[in-house]
Structure formats: structure tokens, C-alpha cells
PLY file of the C-alpha trace (Angstrom):
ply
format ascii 1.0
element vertex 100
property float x
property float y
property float z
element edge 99
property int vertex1
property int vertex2
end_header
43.48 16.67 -33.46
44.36 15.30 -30.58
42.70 14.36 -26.65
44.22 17.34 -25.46
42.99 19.89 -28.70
39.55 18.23 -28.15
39.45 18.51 -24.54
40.45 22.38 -24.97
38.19 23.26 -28.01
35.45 22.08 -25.29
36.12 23.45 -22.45
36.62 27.33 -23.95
33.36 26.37 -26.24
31.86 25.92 -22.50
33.45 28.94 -21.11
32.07 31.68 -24.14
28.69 30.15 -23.72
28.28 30.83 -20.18
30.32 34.26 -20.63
26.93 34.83 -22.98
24.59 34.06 -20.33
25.48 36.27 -17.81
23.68 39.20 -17.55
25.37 42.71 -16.69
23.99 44.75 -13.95
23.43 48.54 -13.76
21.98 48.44 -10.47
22.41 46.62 -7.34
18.99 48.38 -6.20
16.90 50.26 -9.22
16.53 53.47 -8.21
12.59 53.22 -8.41
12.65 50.45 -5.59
15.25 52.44 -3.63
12.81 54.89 -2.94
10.15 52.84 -1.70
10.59 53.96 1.81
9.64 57.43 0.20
7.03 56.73 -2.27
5.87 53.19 -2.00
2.34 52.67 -1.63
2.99 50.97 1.90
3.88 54.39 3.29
2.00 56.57 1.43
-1.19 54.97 1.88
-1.36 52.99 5.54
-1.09 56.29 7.63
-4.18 57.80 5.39
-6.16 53.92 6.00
-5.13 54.23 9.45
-6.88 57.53 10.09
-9.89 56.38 8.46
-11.61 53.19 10.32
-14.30 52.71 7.66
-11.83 52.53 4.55
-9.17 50.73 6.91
-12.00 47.86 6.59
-12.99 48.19 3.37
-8.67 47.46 2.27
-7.68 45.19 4.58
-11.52 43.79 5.31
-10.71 43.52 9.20
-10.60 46.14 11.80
-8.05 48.00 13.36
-7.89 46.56 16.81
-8.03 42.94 14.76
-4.96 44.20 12.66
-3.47 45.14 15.80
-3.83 42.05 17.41
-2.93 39.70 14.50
0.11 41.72 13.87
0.98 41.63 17.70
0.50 37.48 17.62
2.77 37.05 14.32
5.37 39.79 14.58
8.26 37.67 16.01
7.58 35.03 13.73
7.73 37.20 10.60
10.34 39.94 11.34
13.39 39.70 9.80
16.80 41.14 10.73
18.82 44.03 8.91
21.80 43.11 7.08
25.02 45.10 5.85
23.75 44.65 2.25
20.16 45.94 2.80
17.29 46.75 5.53
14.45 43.84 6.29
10.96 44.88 4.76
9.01 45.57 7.89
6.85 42.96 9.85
3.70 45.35 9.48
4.18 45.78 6.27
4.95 42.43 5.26
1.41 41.57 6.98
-0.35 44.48 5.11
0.93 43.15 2.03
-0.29 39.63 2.54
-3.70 40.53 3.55
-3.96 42.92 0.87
0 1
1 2
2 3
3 4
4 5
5 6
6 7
7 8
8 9
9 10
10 11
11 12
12 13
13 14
14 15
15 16
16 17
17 18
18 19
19 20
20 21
21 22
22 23
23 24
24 25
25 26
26 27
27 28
28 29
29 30
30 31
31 32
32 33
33 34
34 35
35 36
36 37
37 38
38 39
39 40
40 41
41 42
42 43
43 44
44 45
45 46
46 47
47 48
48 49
49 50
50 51
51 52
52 53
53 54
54 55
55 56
56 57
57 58
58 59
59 60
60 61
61 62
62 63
63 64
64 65
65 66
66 67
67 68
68 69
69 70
70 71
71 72
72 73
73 74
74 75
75 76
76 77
77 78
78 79
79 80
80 81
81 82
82 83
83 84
84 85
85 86
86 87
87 88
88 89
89 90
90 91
91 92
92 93
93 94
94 95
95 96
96 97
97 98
98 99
């Protein structure tokens, strides 16, 4: 065996090996997380804290009107645009989320 054979043998042992790695994909989005804007807790559950001052608190351990403002003082800093590929997670809920 030659440089050449060598060099070959090597370079498709390389190749299968990272053929092997690769994992295949079903799903650009799973179709549990593609619903989220449906059934994720975000949406389900804010609207029902937000009607309710005392539990509002009690899950986010701040008030509304404190919410309100922190969200008002961060929201340009946090948003995020919407791309071709997928829509930006909220700045309010991104917030919610970290304080939760």
C-alpha cells in the first residue's frame, strides 16, 4: 500500500464516522413546542395571574404595576426581532420566564 491507498483508506474512514454522527431530523419544530402559542403555560396561565392581584404576587413575588414598570424599563433591551425561519419569544414573556 501505497501514500495515496493510505491517504484514501483515511480520509473515507473519516467520512463514515462523521456520516454516523449525524443525527436525522423528523422535525424542524416538534409539534408539542409548535403549539406553545396555544397551550403553553405562558398563555394559558398569565391572563388568569393577571386578573388575580393576590396570586399575581404570590408567582412572580412583585406587583403588577412593578411588573409593569420593570417590563416597560427592559423591553427594548430584551425584544428580539422575527425572522423568516421562526417568530421571537415575546419580551413579556421572556421577563415572566426569568422571574419565574
Amino acid at each position: 500500500m501505497d501514500d495515496l491507498d493510505t491517504a484514501i483508506f483515511v480520509y473515507s474512514a473519516i467520512r463514515v464516522l462523521r456520516k454516523k454522527k449525524r443525527v436525522n431530523r423528523k422535525w424542524w419544530v416538534h409539534p408539542i413546542n409548535s403549539e406553545r402559542l396555544l397551550n403553553g403555560a405562558f398563555y394559558n396561565l398569565y391572563n388568569l395571574l393577571r386578573a388575580d392581584n393576590a396570586k399575581f404576587f404570590n408567582y412572580f413575588r412583585m406587583s403588577q404595576s412593578t411588573f409593569d414598570e420593570l417590563f416597560n424599563k427592559i423591553k427594548t433591551k430584551i425584544m428580539r426581532q422575527d425572522t423568516v425561519m421562526r417568530s421571537a419569544i415575546p419580551a413579556e414573556e421572556m421577563l415572566a420566564v426569568t422571574l419565574r
